[in-house]
C-alpha positions in Angstrom: 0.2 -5.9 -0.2 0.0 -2.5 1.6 -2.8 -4.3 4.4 -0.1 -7.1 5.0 2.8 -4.7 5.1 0.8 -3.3 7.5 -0.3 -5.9 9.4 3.0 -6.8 9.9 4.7 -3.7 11.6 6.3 -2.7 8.4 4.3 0.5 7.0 4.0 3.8 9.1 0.8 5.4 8.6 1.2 8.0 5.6 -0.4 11.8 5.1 -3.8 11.7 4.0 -3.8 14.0 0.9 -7.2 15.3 0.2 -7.5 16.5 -3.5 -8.2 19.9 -3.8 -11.2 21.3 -6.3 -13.6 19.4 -8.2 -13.5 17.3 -11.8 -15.5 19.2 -14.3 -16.5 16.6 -16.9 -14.5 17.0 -20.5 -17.0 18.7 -23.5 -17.1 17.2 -26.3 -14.3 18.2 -29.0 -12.4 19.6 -26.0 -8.7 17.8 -27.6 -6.5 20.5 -25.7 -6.0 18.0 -22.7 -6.3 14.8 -24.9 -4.6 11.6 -23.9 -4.6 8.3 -25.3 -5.1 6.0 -22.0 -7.4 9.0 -20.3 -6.1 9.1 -17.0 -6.9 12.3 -15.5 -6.7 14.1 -12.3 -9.6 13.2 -9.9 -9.1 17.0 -8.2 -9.0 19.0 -11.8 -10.3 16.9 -14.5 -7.1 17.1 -16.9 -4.5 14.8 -17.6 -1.6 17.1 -18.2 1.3 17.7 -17.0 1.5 13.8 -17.0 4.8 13.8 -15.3 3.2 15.1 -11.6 0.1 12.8 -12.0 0.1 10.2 -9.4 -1.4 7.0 -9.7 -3.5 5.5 -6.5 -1.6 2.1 -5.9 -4.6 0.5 -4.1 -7.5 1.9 -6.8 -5.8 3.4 -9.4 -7.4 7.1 -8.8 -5.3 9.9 -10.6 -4.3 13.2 -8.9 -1.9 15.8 -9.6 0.9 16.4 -6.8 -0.3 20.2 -6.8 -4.0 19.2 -7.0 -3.7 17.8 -3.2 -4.1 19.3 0.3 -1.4 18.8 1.3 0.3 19.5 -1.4 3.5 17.2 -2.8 6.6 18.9 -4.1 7.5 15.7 -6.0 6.2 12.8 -7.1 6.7 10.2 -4.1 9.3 6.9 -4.9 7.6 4.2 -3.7 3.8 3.4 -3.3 1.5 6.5 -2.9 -2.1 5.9 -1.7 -5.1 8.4 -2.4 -6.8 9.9 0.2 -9.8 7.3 0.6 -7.3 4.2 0.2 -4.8 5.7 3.0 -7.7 6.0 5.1 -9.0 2.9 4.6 -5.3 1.6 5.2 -5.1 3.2 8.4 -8.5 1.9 9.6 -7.8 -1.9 8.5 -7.4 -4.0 11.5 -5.4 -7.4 10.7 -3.1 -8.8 13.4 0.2 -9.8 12.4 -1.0 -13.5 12.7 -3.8 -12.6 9.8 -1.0 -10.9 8.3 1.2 -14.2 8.1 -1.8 -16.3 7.3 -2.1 -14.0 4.0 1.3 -13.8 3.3 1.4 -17.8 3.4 -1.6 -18.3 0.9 -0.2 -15.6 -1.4 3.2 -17.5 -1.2 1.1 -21.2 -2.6 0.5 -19.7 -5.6 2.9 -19.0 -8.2 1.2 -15.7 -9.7 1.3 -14.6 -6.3 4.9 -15.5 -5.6 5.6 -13.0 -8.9 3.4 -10.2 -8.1 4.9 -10.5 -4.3 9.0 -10.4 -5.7 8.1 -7.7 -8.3 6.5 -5.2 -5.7 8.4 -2.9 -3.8 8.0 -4.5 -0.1 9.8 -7.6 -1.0 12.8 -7.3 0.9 11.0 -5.8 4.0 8.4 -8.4 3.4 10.8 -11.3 4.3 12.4 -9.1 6.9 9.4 -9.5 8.6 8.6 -12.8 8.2 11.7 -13.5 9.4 11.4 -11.3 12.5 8.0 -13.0 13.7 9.6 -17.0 12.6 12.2 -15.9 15.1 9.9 -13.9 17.8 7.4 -17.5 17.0 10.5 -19.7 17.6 11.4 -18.0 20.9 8.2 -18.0 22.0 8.4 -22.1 21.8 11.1 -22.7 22.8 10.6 -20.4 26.6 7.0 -22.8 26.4 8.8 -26.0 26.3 11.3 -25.0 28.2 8.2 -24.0 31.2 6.9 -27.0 30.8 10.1 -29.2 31.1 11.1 -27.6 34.3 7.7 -27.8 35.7 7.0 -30.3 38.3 5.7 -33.4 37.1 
């Protein structure tokens, strides 16, 4: 969904947040930082405190807010992208044509209608398809209208 927000003029590039410091594997019988689903920090290797641990929303990677360069004050509302995924983001190259194209097969399916309504970018979603059906529709019409008054 991000590349197709993106694709369609919606989605400013963000910060690239580089984490800072490196994993150092668990031992064994280490339960001080135990969690049940073991999600932990890509930057420090711990999973606590839970509550500033962000969750890539293209790959799923874990940081903390204060394990990053720069560093967040709060967790972001909205989607957050790790530093490899922004990046990645930022070098994708998909015209707002591809962008439509995408947006239409999603829209066939009905699993993809669901995840499309649930995420965040709904309603900017169909503001843009809206924008380019109009800009499209223009774009006819001045055609036709070239043509008609063109001499036969």
């Amino acid at each position: 969904v991000g590349m197709l927000v993106k694709g369609l003029g919606l989605r400013a590039p963000g910060t690239i947040h580089v984490p800072v410091g490196h994993a150092q594997k668990q031992q064994e019988g280490d339960d001080e930082d135990e969690d049940d689903d073991g999600v932990r920090c890509g930057a420090c290797g711990r999973s606590e405190p839970d509550d500033k641990l962000l969750l890539c929303d293209g790959c799923d990677a874990a940081y903390h807010i204060h394990c990053l360069k720069p560093a967040l004050s709060q967790v972001p509302k909205g989607d957050w992208f790790c530093h490899a995924c922004e990046q990645q983001l930022q070098n994708s190259v998909m015209s707002s044509e591809e962008a439509l194209r995408c947006l239409a097969a999603v829209l066939e399916q009905p699993r993809g209608r669901q995840l499309l309504h649930a995420h965040q970018h709904f309603k900017p979603l169909l503001q843009g398809l809206h924008h380019h059906a109009q800009h499209a529709c223009q774009h006819l019409i001045r055609t036709l209208a070239s043509a008609a008054a063109a001499p036969s």
